[in-house]
ROSE-4610 file (N, C-alpha, C; in Angstrom, 1 decimal, always signed):
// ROSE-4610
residu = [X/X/X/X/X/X/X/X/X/X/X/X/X/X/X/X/X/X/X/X/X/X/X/X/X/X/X/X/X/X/X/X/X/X/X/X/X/X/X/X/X/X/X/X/X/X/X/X/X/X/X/X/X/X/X/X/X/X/X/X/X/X/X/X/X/X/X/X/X/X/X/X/X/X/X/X/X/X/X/X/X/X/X/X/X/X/X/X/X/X/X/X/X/X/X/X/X/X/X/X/X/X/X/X/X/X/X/X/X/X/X/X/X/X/X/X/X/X/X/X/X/X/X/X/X/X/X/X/X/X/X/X/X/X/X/X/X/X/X/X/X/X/X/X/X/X/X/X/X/X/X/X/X/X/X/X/X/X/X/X/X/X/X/X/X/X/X/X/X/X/X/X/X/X/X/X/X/X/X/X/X/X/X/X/X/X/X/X/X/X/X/X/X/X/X/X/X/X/X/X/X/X/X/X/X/X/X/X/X/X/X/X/X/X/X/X/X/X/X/X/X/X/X/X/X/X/X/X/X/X/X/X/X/X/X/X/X/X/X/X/X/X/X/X/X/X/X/X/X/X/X/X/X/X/X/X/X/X/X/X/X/X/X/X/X/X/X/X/X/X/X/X/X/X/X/X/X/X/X/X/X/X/X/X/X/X/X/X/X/X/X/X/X/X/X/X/X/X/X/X/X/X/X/X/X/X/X/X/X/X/X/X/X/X/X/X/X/X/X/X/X/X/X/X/X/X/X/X/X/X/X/X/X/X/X/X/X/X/X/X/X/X/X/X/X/X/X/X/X/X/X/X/X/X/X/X/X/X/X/X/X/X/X/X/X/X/X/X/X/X/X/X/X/X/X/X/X/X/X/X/X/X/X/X/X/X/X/X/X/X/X/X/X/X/X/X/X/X/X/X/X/X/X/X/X/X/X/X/X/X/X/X/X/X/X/X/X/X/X/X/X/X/X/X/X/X/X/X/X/X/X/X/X/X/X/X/X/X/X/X/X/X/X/X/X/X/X/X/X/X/X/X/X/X/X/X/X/X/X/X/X/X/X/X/X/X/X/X/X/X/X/X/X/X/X/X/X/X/X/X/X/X/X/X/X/X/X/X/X/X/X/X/X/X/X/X/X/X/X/X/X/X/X/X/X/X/X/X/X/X/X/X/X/X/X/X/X/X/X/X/X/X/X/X/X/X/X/X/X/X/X/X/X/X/X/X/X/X/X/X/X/X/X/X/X/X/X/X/X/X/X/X/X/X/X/X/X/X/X/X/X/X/X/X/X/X/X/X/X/X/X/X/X/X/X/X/X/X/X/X/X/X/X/X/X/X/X/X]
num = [1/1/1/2/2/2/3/3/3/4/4/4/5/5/5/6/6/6/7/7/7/8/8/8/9/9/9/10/10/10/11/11/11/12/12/12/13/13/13/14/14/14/15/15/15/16/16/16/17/17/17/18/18/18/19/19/19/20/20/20/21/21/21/22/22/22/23/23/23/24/24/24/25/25/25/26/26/26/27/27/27/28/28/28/29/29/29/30/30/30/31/31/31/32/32/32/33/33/33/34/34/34/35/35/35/36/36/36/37/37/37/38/38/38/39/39/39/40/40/40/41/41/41/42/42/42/43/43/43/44/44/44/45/45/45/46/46/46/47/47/47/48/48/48/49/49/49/50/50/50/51/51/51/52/52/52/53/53/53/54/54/54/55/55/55/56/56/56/57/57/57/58/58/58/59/59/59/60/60/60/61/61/61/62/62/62/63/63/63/64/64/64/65/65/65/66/66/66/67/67/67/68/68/68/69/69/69/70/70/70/71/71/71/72/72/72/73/73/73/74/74/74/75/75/75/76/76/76/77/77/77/78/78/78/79/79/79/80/80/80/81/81/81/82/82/82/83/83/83/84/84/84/85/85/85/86/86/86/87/87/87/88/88/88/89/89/89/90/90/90/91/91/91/92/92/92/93/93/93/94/94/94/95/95/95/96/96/96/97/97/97/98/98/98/99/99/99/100/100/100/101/101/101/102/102/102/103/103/103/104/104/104/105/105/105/106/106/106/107/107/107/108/108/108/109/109/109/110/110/110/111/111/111/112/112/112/113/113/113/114/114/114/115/115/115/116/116/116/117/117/117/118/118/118/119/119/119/120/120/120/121/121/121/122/122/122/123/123/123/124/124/124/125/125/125/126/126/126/127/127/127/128/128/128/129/129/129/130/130/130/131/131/131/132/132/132/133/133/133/134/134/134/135/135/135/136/136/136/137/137/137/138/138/138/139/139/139/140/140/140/141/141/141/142/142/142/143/143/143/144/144/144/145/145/145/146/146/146/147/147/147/148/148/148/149/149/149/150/150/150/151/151/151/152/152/152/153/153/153/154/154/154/155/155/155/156/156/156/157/157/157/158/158/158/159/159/159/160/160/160/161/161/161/162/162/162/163/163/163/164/164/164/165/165/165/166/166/166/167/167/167/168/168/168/169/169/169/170/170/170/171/171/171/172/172/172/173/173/173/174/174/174/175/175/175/176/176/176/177/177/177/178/178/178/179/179/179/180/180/180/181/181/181/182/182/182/183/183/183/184/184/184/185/185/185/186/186/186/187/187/187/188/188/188/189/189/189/190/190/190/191/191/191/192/192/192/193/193/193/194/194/194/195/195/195/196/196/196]
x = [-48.8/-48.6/-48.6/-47.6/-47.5/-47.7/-48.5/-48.7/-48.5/-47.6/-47.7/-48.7/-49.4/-50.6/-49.6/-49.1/-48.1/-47.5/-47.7/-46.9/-45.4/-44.8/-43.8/-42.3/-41.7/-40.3/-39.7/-39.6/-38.8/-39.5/-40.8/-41.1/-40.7/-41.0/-40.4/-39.3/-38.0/-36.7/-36.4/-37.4/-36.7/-36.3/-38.3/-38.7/-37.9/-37.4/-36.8/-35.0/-34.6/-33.1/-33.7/-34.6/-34.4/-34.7/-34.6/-34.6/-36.7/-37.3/-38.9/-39.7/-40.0/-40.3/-42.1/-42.3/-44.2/-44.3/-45.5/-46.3/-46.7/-46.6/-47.2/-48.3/-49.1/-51.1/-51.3/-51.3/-52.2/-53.7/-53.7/-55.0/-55.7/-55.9/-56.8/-57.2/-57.4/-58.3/-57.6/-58.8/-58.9/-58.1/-56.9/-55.8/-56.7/-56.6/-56.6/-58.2/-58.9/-60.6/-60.5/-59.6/-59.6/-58.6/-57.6/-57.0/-57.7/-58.3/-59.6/-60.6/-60.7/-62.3/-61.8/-60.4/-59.9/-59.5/-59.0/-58.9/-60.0/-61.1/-62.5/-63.3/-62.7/-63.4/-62.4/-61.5/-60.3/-59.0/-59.1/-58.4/-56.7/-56.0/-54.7/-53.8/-52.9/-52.1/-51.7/-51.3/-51.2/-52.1/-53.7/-54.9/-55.2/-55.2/-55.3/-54.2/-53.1/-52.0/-52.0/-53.0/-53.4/-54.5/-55.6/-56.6/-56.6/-55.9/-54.9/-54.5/-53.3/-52.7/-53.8/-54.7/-55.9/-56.7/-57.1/-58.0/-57.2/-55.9/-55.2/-55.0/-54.8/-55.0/-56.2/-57.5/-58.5/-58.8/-58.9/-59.1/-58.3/-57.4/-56.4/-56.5/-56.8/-57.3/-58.3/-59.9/-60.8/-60.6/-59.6/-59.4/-58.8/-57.6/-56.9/-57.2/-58.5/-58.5/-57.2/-56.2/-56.1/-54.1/-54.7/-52.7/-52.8/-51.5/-51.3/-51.1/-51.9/-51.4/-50.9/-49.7/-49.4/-50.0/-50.6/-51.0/-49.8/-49.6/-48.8/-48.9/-49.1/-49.1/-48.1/-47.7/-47.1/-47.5/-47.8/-48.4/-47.0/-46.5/-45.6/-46.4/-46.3/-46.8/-45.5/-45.9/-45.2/-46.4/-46.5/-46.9/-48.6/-48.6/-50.5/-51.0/-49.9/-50.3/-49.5/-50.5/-49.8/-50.0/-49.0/-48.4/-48.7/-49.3/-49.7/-48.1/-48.0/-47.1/-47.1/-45.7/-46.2/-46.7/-47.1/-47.7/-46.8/-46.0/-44.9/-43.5/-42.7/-41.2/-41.9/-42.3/-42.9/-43.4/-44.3/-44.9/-43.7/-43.0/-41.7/-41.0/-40.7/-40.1/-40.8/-42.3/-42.7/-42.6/-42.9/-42.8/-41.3/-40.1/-39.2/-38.8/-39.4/-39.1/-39.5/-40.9/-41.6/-40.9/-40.6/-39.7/-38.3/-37.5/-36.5/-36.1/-35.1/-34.5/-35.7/-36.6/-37.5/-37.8/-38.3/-38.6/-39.9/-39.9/-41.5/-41.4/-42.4/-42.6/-43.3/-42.6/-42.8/-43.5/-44.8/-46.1/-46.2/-46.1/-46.2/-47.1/-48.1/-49.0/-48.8/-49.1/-48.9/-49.9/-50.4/-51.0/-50.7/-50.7/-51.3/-52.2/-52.8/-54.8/-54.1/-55.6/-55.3/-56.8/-57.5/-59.3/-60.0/-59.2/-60.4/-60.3/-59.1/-59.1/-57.5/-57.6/-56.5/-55.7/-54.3/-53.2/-52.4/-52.2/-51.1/-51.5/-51.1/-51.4/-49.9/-49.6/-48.6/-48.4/-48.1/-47.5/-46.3/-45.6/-43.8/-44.2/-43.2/-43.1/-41.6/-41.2/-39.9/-39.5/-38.8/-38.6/-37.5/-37.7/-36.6/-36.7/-35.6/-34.9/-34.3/-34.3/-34.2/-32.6/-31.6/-31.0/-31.3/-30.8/-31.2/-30.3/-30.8/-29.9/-30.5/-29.8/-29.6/-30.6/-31.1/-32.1/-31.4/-30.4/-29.5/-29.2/-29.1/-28.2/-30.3/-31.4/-32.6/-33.1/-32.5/-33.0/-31.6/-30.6/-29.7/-30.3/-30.6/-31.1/-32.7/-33.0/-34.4/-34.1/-32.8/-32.5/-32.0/-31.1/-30.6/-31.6/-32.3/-33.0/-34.0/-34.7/-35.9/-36.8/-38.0/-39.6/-39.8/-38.9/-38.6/-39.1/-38.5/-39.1/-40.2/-41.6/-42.9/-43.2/-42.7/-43.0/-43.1/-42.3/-42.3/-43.2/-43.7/-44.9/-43.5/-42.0/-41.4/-40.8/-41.0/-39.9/-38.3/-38.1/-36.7/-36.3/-35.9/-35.5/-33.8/-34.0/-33.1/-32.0/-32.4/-31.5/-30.4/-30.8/-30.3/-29.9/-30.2/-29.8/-30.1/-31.4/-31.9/-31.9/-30.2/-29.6/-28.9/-29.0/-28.0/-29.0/-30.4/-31.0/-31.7/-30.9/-31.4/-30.4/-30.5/-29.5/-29.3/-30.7/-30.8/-32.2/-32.0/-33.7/-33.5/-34.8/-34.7/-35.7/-34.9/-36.2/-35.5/-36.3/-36.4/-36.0/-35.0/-34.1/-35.2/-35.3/-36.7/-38.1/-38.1/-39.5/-39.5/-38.3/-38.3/-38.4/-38.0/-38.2/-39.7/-40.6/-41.5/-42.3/-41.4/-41.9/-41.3/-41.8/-41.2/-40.8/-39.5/-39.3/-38.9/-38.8/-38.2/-39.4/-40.0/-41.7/-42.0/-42.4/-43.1/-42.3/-41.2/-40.4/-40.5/-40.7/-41.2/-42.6/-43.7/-45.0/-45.1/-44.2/-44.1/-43.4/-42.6/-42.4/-43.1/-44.0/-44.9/-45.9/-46.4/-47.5/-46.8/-45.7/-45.2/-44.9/-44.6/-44.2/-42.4/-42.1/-41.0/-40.0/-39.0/-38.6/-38.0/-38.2/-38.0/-36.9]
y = [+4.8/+3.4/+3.1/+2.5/+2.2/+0.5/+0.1/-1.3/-1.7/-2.6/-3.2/-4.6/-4.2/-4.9/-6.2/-6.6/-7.7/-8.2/-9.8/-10.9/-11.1/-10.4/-10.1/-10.2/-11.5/-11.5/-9.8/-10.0/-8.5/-7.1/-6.9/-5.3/-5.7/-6.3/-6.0/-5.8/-6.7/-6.4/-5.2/-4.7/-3.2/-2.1/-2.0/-1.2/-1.4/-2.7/-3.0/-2.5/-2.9/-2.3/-0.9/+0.1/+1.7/+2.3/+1.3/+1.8/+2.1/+1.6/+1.9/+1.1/+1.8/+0.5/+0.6/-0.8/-1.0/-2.9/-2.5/-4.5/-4.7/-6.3/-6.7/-7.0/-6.9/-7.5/-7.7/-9.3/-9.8/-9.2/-9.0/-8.0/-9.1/-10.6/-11.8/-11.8/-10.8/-10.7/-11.9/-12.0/-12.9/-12.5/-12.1/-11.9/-11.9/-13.9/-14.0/-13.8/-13.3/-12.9/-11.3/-10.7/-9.2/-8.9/-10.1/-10.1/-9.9/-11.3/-11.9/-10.8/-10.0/-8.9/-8.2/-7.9/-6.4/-6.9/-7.9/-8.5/-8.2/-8.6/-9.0/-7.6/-6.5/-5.2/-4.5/-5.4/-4.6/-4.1/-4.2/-2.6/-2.9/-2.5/-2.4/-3.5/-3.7/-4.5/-3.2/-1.8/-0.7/-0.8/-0.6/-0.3/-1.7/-2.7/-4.3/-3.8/-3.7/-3.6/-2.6/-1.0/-0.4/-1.1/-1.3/-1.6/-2.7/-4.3/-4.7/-4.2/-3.3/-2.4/-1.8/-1.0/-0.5/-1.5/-2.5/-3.5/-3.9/-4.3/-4.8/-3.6/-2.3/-1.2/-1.3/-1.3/-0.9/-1.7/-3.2/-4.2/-4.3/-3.9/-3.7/-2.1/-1.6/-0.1/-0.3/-1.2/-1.3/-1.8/-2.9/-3.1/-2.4/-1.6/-0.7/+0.7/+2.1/+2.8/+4.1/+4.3/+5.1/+4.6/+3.7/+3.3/+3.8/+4.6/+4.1/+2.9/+2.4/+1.3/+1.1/+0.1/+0.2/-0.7/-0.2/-1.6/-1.7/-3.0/-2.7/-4.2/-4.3/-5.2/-4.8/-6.5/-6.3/-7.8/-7.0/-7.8/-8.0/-9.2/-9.8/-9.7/-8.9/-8.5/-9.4/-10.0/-10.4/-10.1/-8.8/-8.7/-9.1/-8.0/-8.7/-10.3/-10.9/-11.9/-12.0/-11.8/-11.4/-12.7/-13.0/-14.1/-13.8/-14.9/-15.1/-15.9/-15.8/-16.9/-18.2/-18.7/-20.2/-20.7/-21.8/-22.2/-23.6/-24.5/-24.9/-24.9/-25.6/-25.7/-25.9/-26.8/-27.4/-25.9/-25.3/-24.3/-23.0/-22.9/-21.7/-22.6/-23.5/-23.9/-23.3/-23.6/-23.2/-21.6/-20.9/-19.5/-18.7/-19.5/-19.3/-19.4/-20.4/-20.8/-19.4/-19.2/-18.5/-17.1/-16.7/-15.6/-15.6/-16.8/-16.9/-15.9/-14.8/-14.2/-13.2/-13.0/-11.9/-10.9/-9.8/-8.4/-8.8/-8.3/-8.4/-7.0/-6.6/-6.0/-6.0/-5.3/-5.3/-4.2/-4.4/-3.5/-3.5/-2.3/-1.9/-1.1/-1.6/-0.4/-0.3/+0.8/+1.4/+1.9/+1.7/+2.8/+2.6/+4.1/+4.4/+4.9/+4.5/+4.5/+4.9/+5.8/+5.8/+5.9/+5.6/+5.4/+5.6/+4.3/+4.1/+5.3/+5.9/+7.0/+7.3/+7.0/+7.5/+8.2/+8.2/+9.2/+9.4/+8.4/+8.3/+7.5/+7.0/+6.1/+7.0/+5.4/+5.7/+4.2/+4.5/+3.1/+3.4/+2.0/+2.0/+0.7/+1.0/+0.0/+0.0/-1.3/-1.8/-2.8/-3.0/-3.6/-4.3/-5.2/-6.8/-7.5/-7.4/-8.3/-9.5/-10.5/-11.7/-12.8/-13.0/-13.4/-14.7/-15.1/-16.7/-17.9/-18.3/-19.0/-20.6/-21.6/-22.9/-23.5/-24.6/-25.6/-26.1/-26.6/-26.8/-26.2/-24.9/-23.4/-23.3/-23.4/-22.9/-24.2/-25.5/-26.4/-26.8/-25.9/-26.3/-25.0/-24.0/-22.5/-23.0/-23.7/-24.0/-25.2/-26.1/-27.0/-25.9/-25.1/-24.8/-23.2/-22.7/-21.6/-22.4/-23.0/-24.3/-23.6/-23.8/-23.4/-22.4/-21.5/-20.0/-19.2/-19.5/-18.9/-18.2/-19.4/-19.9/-18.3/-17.9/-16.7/-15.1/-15.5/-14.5/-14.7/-13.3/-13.6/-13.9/-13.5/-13.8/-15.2/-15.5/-17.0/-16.7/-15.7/-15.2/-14.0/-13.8/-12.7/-11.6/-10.8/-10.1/-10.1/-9.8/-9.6/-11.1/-12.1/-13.4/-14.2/-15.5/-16.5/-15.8/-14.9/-15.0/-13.8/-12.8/-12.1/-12.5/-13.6/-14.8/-14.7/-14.5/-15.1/-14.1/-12.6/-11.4/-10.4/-10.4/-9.1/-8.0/-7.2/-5.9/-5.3/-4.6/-3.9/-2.3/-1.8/-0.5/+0.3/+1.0/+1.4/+1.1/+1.4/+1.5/+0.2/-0.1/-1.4/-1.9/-1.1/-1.4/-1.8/-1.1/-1.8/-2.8/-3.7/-4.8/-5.8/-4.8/-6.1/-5.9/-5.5/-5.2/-4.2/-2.7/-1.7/-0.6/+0.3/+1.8/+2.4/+2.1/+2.4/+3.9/+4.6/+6.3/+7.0/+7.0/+7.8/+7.2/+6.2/+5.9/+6.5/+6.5/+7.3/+8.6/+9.1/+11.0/+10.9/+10.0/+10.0/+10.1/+9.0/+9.0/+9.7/+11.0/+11.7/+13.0/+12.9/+13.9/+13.3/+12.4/+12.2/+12.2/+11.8/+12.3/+10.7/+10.0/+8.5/+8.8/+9.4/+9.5/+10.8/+10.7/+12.2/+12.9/+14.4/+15.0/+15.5]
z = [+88.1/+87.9/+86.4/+86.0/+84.4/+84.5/+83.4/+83.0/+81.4/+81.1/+80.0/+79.8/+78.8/+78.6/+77.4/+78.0/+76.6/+77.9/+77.2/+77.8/+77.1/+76.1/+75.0/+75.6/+75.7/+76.3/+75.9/+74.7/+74.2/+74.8/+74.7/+75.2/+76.7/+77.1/+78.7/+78.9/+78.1/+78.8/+78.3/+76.7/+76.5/+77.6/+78.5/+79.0/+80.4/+80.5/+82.0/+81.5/+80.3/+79.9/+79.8/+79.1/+79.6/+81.0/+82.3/+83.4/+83.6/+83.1/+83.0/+84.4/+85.1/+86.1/+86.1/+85.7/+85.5/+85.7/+85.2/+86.3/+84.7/+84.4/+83.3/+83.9/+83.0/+82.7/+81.4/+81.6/+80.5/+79.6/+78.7/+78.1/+78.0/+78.4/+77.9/+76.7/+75.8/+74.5/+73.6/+72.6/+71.9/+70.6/+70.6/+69.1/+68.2/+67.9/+66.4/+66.1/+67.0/+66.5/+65.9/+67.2/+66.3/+65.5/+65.3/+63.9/+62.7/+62.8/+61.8/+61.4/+62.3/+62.0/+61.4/+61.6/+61.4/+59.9/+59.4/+58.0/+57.0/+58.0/+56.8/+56.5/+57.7/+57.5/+56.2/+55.9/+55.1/+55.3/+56.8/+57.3/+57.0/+56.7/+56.6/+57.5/+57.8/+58.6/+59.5/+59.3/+60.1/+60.9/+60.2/+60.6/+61.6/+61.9/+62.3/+63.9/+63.1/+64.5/+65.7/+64.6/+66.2/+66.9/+66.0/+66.3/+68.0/+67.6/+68.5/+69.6/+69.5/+70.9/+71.6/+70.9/+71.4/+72.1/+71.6/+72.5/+73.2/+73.5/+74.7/+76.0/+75.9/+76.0/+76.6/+76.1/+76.9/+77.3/+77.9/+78.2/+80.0/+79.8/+81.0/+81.8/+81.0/+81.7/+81.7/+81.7/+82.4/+83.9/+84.3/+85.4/+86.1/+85.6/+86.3/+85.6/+86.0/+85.6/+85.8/+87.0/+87.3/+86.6/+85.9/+85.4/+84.1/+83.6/+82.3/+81.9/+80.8/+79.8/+78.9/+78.6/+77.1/+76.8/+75.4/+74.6/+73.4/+72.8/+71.5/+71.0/+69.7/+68.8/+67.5/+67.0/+65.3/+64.6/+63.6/+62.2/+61.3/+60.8/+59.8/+58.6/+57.8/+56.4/+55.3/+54.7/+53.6/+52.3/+51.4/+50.3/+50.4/+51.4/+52.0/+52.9/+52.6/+53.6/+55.1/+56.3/+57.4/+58.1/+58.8/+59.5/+61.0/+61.6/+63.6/+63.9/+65.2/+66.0/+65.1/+64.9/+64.9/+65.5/+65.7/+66.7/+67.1/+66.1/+66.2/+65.9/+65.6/+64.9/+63.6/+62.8/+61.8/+61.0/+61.8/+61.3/+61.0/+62.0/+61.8/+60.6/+60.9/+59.4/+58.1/+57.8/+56.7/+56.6/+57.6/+57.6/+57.3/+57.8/+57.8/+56.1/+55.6/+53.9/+53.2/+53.7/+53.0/+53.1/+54.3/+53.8/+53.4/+53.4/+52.9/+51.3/+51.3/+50.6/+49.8/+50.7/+50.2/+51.3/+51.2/+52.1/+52.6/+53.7/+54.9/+55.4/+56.1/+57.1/+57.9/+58.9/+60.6/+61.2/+61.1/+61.2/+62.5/+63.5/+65.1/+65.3/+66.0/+66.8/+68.3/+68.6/+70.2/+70.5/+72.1/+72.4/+73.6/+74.3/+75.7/+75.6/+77.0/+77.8/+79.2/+79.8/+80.7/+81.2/+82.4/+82.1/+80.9/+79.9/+78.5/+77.9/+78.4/+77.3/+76.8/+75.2/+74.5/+75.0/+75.1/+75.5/+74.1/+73.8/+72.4/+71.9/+71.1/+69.9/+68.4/+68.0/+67.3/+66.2/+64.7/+63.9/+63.7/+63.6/+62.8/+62.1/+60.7/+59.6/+59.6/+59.7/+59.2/+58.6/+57.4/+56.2/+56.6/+56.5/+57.2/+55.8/+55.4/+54.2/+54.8/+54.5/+54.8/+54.1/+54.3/+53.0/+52.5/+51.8/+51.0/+51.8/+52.5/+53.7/+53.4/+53.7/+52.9/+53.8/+53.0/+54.2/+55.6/+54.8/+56.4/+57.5/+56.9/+57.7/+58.8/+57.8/+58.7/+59.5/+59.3/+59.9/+61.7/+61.1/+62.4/+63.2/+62.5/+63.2/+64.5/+63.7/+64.3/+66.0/+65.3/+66.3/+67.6/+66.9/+68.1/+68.9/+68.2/+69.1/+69.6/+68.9/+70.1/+70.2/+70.8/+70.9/+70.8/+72.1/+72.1/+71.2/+69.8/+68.3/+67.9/+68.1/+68.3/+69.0/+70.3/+71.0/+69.8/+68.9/+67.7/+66.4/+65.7/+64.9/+63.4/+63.7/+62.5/+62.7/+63.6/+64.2/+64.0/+64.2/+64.8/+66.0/+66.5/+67.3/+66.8/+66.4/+65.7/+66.6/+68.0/+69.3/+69.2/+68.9/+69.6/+67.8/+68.0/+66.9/+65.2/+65.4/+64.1/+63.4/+64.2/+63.5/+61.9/+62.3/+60.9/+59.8/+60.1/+58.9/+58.0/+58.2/+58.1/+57.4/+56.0/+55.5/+55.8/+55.8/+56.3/+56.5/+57.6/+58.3/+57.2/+57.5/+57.1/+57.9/+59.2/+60.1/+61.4/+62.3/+63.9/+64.4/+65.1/+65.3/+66.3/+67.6/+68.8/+68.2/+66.8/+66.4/+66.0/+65.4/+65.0/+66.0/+67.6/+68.7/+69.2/+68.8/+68.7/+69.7/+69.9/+70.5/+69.8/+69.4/+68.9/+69.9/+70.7/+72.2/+72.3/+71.4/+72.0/+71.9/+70.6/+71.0/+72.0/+72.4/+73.6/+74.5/+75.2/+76.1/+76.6/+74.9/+74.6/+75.7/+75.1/+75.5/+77.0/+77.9/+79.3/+79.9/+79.5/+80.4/+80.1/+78.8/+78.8/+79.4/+80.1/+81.1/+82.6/+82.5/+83.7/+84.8/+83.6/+84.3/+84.1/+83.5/+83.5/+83.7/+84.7/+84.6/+83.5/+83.1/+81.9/+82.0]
């Protein structure tokens, strides 16, 4: 039994477009607390993002000991300062400004668990350049993708509208939808969820 510990429109349709068949479970955990802890201890936005996947991960593999779990998180790094969900339009507007025509990155942690115990664990960094796109060009962008956005820690989705607002990635296209989808792949048919 495979479970993805992410409520994540994108990791699911990856795993459901590579033919992956598994049950989502909610990890309940508290994000922005072990965002916050993992900030104040220091730890990196790498170090924060596994940390994350890991507690979603073991939180879901306490109830189901006998499944693989994936856990997986991504931190939006702009120059040390890392970005949560919007939480509205208003808010993706500002965030949207703020990266407007400068480089971020797209910090991914992974893990699989399987009874509270590590299987894998993996990071990807991807550098998303942003172009200089006009107030109007991000305020019709915002009218027409709608709430949806808000579901992303960048308030775009690369896949869909907010290919437009993006020069160039440098890195793992899947990680920017936020799963390192072929290591993980490698991982499950070396545990044997997948045929080799």
């Amino acid at each position: 039994m495979l479970i993805l510990a992410s409520q994540s429109k994108s990791r699911q349709e990856m795993l459901d477009a590579a033919g992956v068949e598994f049950t989502v479970v909610s990890a309940g955990i508290d994000e922005d607390a072990v965002r916050d802890r993992s900030r104040a201890e220091g730890d990196t936005s790498k170090e924060a993002s596994m940390k994350l996947a890991l507690a979603k991960a073991m939180a879901v593999s306490e109830q189901y000991p006998e499944a693989y779990v994936i856990g997986a998180d991504q931190i939006l790094d702009l120059n040390g300062e890392w970005f949560s969900k919007p939480e509205n339009l208003s808010m993706a507007h500002k965030h949207l400004k703020k990266l407007r025509n400068k480089s971020h990155l797209l910090v991914n942690g992974i893990a699989v668990v399987k009874n509270k115990k590590v299987i894998w664990c993996d990071n990807s960094v991807v550098k998303v350049t942003m172009r200089d796109f006009s107030d109007n060009f991000l305020d019709d962008y915002l009218a027409e993708a709608g709430e949806e956005v808000c579901e992303s820690v960048g308030a775009y989705y690369l896949e869909d509208l907010g290919a437009q607002l993006v020069k160039s990635i440098d890195g793992d296209f899947f990680s920017v939808l936020g799963l390192p989808l072929l290591p993980l792949l490698d991982c499950l048919r070396s545990c044997g969820e997948l045929q080799k």
